[in-house]
N, CA, C and O atoms as CSV, one atom per row, in Angstrom:
chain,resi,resn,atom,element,x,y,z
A,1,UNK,N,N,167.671,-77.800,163.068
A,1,UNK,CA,C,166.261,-77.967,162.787
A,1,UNK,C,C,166.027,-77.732,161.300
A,1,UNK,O,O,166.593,-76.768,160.783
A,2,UNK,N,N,165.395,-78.373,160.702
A,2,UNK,CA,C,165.039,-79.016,159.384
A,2,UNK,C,C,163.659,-77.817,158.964
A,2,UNK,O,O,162.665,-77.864,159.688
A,3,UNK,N,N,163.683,-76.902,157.918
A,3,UNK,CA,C,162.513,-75.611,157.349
A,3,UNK,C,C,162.153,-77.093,156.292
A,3,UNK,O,O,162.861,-77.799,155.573
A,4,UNK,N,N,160.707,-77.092,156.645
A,4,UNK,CA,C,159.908,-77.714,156.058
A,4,UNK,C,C,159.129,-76.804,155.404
A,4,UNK,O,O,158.512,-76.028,156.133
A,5,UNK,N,N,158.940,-76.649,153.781
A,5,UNK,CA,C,158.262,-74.949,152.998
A,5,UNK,C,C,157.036,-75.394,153.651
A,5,UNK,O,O,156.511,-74.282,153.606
A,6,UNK,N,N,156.006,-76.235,154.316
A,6,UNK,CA,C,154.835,-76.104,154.370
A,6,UNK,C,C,154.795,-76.108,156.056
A,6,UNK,O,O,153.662,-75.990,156.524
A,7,UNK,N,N,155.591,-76.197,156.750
A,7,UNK,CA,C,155.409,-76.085,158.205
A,7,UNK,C,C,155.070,-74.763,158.622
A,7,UNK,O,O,155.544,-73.689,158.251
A,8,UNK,N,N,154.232,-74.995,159.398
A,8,UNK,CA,C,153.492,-73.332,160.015
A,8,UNK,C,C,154.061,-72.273,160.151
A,8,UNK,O,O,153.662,-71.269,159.561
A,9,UNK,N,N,155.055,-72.264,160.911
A,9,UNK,CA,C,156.033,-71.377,161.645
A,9,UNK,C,C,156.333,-70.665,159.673
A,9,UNK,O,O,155.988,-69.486,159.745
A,10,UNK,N,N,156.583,-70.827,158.859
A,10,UNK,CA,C,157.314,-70.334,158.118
A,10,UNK,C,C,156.001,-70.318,156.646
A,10,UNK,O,O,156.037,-69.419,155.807
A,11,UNK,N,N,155.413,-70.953,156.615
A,11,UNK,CA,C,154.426,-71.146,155.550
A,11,UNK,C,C,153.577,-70.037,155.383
A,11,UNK,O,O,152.912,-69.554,156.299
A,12,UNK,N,N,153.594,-69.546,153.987
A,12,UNK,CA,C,152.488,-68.200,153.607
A,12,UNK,C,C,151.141,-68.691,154.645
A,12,UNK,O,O,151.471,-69.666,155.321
A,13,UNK,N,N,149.965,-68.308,154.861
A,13,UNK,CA,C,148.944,-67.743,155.103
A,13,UNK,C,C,147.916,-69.091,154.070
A,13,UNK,O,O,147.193,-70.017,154.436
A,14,UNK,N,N,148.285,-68.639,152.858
A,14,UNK,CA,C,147.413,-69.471,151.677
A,14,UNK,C,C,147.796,-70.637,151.871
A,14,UNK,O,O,146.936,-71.508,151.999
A,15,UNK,N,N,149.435,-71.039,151.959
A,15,UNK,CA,C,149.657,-72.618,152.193
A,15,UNK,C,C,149.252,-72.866,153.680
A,15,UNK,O,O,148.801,-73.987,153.917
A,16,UNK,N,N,149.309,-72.336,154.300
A,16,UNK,CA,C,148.431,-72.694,155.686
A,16,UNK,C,C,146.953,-73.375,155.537
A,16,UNK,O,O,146.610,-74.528,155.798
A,17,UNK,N,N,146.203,-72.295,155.039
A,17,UNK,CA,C,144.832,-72.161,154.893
A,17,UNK,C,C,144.884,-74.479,153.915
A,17,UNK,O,O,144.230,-75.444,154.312
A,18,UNK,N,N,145.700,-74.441,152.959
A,18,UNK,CA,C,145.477,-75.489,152.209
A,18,UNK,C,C,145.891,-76.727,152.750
A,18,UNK,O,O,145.739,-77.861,152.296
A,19,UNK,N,N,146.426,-76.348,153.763
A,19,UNK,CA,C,147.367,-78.069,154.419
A,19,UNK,C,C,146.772,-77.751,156.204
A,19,UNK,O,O,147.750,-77.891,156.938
A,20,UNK,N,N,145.723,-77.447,156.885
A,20,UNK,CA,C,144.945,-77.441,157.454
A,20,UNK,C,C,143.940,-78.441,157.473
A,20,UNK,O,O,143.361,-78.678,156.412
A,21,UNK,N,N,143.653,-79.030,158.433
A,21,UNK,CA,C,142.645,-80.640,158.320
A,21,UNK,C,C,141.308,-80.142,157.812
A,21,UNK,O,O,140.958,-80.902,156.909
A,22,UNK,N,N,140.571,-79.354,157.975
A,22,UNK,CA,C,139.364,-79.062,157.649
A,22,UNK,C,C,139.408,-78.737,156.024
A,22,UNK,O,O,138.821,-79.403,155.170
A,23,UNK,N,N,140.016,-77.874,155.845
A,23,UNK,CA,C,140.528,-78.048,154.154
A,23,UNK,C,C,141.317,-79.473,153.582
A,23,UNK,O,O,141.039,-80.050,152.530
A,24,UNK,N,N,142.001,-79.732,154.220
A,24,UNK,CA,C,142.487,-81.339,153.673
A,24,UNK,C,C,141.363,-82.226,153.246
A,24,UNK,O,O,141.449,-82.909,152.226
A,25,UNK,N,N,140.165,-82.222,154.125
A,25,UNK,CA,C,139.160,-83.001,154.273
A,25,UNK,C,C,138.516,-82.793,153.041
A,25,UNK,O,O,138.453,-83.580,152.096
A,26,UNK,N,N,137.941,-81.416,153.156
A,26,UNK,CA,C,137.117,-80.764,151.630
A,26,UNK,C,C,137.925,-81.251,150.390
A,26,UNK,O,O,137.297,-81.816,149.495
A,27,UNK,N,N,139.233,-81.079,150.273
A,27,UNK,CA,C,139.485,-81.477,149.213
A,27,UNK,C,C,139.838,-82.839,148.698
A,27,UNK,O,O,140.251,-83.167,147.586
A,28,UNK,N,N,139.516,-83.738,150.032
A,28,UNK,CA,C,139.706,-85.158,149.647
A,28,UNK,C,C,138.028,-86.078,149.654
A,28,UNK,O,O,137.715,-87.268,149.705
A,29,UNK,N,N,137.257,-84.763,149.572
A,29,UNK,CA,C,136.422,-85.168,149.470
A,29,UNK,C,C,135.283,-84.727,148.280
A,29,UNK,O,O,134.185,-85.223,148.027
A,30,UNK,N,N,136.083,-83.470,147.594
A,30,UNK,CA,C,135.942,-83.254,146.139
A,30,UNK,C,C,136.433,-84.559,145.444
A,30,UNK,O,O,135.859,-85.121,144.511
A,31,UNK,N,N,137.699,-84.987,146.109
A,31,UNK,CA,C,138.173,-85.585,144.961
A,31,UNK,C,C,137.238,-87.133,144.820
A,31,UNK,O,O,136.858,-87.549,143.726
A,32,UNK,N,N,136.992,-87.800,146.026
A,32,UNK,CA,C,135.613,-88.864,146.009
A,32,UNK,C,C,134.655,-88.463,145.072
A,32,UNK,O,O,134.280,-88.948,144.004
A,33,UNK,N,N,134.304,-87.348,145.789
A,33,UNK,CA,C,132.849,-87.383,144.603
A,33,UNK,C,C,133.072,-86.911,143.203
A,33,UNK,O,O,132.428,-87.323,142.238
A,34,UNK,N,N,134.319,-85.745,143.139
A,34,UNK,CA,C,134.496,-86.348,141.296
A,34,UNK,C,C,134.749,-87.732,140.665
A,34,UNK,O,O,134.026,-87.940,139.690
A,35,UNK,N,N,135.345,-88.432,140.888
A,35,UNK,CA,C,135.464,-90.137,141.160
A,35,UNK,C,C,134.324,-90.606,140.972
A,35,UNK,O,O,134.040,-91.024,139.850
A,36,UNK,N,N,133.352,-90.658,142.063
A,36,UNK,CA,C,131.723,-90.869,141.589
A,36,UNK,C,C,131.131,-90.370,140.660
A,36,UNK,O,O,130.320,-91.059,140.042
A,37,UNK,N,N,131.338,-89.216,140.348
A,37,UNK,CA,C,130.724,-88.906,139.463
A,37,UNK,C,C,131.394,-89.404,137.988
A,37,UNK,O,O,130.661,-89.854,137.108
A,38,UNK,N,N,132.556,-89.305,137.843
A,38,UNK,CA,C,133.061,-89.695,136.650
A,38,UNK,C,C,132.907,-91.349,136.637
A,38,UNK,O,O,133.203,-91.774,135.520
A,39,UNK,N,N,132.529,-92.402,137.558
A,39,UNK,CA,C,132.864,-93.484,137.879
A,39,UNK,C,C,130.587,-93.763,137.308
A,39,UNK,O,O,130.202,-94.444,136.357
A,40,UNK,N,N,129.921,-93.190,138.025
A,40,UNK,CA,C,128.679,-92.466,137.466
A,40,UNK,C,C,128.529,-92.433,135.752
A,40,UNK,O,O,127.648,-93.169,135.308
A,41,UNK,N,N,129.148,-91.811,134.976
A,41,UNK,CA,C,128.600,-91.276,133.991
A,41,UNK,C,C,129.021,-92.445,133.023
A,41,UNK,O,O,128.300,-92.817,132.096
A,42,UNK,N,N,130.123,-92.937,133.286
A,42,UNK,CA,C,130.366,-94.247,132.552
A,42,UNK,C,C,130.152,-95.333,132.812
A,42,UNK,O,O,130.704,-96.163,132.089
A,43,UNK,N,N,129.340,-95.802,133.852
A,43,UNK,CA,C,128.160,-96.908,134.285
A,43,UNK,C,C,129.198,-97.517,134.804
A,43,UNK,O,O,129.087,-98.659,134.358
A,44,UNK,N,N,130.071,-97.489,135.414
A,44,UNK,CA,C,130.985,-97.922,136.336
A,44,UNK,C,C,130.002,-98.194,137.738
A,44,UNK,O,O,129.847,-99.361,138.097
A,45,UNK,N,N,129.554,-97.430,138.268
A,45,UNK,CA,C,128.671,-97.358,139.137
A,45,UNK,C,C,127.480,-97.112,139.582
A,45,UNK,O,O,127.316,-96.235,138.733
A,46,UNK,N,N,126.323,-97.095,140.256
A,46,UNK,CA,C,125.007,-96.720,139.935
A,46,UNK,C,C,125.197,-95.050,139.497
A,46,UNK,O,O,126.277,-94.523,139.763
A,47,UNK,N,N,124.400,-94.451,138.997
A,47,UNK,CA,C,124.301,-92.993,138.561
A,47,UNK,C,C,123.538,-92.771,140.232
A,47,UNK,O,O,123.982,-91.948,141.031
A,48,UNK,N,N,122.726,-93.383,140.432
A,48,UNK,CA,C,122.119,-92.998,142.002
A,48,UNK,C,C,123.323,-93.132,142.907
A,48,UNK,O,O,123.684,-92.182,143.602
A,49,UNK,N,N,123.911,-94.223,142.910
A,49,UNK,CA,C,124.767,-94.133,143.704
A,49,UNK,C,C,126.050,-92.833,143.854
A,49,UNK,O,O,126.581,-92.388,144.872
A,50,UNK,N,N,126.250,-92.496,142.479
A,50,UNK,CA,C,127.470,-91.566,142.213
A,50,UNK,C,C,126.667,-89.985,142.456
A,50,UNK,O,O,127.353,-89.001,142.727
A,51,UNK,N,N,125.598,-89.917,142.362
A,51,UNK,CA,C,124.963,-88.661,142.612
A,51,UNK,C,C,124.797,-88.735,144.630
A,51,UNK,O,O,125.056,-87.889,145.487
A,52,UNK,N,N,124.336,-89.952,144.710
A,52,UNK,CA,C,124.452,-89.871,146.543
A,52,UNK,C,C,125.872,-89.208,147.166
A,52,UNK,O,O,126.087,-88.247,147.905
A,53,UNK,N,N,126.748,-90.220,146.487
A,53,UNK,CA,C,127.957,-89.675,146.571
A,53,UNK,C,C,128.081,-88.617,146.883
A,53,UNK,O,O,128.248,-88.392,148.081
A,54,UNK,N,N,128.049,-87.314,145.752
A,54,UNK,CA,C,128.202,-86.030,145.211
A,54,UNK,C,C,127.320,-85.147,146.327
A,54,UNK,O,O,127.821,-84.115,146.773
A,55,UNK,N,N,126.316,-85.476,146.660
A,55,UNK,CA,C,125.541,-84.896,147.644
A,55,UNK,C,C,126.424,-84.859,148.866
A,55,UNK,O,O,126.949,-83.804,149.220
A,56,UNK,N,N,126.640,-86.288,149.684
A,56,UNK,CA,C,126.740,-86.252,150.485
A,56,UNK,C,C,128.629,-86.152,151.090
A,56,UNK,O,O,129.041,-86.342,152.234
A,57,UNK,N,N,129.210,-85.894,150.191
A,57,UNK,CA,C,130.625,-85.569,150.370
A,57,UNK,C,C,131.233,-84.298,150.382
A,57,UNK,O,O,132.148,-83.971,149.626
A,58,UNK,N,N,130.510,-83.293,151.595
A,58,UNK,CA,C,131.015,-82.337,152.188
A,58,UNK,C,C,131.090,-82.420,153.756
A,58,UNK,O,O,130.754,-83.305,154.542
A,59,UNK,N,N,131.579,-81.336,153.904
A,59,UNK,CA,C,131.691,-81.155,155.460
A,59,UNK,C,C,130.789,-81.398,156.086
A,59,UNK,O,O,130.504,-82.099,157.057
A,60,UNK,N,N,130.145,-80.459,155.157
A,60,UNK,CA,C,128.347,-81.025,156.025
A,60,UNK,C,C,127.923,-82.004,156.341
A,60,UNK,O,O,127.114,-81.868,157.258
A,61,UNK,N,N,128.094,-83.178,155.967
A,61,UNK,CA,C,127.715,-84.798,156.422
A,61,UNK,C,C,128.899,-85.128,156.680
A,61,UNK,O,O,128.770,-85.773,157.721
A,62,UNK,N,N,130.103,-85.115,156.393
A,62,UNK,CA,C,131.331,-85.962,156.660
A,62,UNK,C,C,132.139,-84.508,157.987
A,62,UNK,O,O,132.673,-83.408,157.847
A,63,UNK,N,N,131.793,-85.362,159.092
A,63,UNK,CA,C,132.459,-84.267,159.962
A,63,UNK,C,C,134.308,-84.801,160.459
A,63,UNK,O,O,134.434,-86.016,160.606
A,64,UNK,N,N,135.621,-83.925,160.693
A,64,UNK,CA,C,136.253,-83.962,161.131
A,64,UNK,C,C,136.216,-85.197,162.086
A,64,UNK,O,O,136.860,-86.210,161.814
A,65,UNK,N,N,135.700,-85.127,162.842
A,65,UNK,CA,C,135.453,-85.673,164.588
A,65,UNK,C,C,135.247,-87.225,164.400
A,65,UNK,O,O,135.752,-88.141,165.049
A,66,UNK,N,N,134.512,-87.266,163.513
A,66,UNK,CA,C,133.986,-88.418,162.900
A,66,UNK,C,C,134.778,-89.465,162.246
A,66,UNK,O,O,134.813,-90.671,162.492
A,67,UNK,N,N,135.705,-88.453,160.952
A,67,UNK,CA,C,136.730,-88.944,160.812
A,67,UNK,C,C,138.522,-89.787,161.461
A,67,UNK,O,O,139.224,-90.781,161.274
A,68,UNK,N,N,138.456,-88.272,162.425
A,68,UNK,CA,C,139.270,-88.568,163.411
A,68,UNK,C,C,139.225,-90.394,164.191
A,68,UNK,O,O,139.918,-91.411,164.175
A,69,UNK,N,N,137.767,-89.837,164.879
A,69,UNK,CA,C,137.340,-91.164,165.600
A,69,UNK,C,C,137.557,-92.895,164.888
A,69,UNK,O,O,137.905,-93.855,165.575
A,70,UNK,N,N,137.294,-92.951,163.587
A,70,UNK,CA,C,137.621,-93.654,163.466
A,70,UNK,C,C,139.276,-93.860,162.962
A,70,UNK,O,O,139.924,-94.857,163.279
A,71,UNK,N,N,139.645,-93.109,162.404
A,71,UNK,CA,C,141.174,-92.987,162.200
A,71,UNK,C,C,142.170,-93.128,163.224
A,71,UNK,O,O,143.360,-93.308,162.963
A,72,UNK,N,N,141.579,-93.028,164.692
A,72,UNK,CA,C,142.265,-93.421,165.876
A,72,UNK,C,C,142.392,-94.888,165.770
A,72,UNK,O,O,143.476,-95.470,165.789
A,73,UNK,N,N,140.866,-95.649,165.621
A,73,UNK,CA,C,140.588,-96.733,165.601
A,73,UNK,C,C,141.465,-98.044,164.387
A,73,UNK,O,O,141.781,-99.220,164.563
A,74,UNK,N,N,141.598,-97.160,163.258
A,74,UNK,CA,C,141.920,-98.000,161.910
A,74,UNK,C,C,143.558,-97.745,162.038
A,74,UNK,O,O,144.366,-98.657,161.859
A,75,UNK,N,N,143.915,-96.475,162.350
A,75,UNK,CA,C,145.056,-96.178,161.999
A,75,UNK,C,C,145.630,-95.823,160.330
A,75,UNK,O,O,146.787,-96.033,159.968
A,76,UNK,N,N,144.557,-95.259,159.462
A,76,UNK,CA,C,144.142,-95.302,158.319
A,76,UNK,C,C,143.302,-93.966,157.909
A,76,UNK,O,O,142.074,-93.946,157.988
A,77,UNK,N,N,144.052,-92.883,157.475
A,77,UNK,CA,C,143.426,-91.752,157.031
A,77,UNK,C,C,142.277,-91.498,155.945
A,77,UNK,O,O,141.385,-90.650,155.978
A,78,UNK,N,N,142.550,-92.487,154.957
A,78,UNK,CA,C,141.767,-92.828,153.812
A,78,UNK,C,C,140.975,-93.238,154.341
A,78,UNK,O,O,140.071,-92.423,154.527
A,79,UNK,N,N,140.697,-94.797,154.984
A,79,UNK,CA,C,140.263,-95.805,155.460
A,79,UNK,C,C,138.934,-94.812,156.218
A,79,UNK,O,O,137.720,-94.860,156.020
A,80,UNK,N,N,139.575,-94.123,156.939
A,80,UNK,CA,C,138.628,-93.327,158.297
A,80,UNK,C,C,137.665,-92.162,156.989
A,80,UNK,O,O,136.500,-92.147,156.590
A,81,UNK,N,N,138.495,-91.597,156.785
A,81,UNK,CA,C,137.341,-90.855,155.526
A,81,UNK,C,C,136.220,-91.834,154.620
A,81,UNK,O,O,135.020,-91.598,154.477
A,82,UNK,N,N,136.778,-92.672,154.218
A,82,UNK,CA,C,135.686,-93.610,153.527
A,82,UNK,C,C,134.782,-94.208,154.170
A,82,UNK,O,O,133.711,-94.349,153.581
A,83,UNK,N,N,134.922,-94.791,155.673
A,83,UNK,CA,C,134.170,-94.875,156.641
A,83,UNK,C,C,133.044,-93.699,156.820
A,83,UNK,O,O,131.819,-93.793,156.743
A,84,UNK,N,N,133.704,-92.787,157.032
A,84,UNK,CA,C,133.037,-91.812,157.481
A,84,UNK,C,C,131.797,-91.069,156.078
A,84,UNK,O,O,130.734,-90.598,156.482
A,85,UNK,N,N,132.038,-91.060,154.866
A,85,UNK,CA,C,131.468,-90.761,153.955
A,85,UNK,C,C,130.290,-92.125,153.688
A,85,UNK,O,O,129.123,-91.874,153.385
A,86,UNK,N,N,130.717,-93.330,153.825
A,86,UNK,CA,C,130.051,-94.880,153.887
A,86,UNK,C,C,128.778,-94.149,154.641
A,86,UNK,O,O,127.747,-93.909,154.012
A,87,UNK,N,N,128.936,-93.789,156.129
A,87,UNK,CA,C,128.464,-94.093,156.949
A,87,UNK,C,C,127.164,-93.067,156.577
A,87,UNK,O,O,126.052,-93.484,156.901
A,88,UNK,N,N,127.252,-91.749,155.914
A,88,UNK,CA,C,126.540,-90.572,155.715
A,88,UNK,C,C,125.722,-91.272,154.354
A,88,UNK,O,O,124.512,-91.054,154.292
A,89,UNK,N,N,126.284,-92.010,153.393
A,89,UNK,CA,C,125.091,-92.043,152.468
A,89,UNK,C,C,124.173,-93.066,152.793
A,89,UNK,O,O,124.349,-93.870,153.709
A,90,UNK,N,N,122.761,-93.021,151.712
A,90,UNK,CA,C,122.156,-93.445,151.702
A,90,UNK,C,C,121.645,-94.791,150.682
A,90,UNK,O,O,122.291,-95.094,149.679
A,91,UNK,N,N,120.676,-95.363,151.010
A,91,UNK,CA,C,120.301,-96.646,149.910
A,91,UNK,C,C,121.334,-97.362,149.257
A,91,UNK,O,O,121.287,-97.709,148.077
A,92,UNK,N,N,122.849,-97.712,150.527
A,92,UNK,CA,C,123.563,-98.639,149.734
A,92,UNK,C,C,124.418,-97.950,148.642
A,92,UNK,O,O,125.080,-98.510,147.769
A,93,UNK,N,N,124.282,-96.724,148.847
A,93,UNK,CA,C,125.451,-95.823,147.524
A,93,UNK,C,C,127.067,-95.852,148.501
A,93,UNK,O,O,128.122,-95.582,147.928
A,94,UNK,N,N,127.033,-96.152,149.738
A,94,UNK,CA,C,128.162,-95.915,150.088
A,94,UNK,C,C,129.327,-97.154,149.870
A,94,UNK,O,O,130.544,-97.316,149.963
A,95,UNK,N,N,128.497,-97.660,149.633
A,95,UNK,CA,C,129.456,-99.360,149.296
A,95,UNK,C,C,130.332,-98.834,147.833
A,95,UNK,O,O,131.058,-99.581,147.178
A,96,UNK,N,N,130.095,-97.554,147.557
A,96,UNK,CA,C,130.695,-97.223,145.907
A,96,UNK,C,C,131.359,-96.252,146.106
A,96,UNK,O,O,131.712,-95.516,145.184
A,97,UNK,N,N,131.815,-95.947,147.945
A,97,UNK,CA,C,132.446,-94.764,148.164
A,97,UNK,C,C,133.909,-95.670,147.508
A,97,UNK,O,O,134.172,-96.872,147.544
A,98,UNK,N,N,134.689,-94.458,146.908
A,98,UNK,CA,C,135.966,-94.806,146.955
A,98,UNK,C,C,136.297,-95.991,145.787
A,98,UNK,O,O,137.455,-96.401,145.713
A,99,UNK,N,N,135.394,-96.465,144.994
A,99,UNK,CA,C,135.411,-97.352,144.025
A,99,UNK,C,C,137.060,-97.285,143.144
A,99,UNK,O,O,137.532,-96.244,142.689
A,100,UNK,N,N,137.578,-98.354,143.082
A,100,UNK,CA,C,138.111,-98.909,141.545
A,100,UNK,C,C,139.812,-97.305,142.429
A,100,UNK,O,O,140.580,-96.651,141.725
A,101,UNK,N,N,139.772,-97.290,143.225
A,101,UNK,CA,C,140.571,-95.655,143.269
A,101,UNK,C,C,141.497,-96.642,145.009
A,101,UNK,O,O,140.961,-97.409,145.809
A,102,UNK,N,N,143.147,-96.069,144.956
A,102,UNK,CA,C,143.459,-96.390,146.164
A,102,UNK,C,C,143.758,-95.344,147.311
A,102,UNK,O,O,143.631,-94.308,146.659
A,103,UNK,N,N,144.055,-94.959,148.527
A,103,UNK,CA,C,144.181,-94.125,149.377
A,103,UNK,C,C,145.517,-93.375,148.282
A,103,UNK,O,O,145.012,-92.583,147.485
A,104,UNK,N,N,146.658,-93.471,148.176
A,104,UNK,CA,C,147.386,-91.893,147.210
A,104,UNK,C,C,146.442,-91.574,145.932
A,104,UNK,O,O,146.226,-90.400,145.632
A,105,UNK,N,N,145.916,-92.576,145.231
A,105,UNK,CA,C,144.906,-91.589,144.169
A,105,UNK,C,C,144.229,-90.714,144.997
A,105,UNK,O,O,144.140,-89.679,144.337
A,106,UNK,N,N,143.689,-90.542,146.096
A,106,UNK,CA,C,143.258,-89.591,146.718
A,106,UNK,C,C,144.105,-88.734,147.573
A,106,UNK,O,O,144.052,-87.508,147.668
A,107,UNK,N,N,144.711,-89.365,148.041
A,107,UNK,CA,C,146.098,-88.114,148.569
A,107,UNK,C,C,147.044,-87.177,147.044
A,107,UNK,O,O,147.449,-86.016,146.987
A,108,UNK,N,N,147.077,-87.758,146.510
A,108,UNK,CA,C,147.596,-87.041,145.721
A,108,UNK,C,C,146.645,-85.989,144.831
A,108,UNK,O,O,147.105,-84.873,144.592
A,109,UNK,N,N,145.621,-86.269,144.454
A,109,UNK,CA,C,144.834,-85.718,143.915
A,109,UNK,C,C,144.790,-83.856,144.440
A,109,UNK,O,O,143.968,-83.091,143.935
């Protein structure tokens, strides 16, 4: 059997806490709305739109379940998050989720 440093059984506490879906989520969803926002300030995108963004890219509007659901459907982790963030904004800002950026610019991030 193959020690993977981030597999549970053996992983600190802190790397737990960071490679956990609910934290995976938060931080792939910092990384959207910095994107908007930097995508925002240089007229890349509406400033309304990149501030909708920024609002609405937490847990709080973008739920797990939500994500999941469609990620069953797409087969697409990115795909299902951008859906799922699309689906929470408002006035047409979500069409700018994820702009000009591909699914590893956000995994890696």
């Amino acid at each position: 059997m193959a020690i993977h440093p981030i597999e549970f059984r053996y992983g600190t506490p802190e790397m737990k806490a960071v490679w956990e879906q609910e934290s995976k989520l938060e931080n792939m969803l910092k990384v959207e709305a910095a994107l908007a926002k930097a995508e925002g300030e240089i007229g890349l995108i509406p400033k309304e739109a990149a501030d909708e963004i920024n609002r609405k890219a937490t847990t709080e509007y973008v739920k797990q379940e939500r994500v999941d659901e469609i990620e069953r459907a797409t087969n697409h982790d990115i795909g299902a998050l951008m859906k799922a963030l699309e689906e929470v904004c408002d006035n047409n800002a979500g069409e700018y989720v994820h702009y000009g950026s591909t699914s590893n610019d956000i995994i890696d991030s």
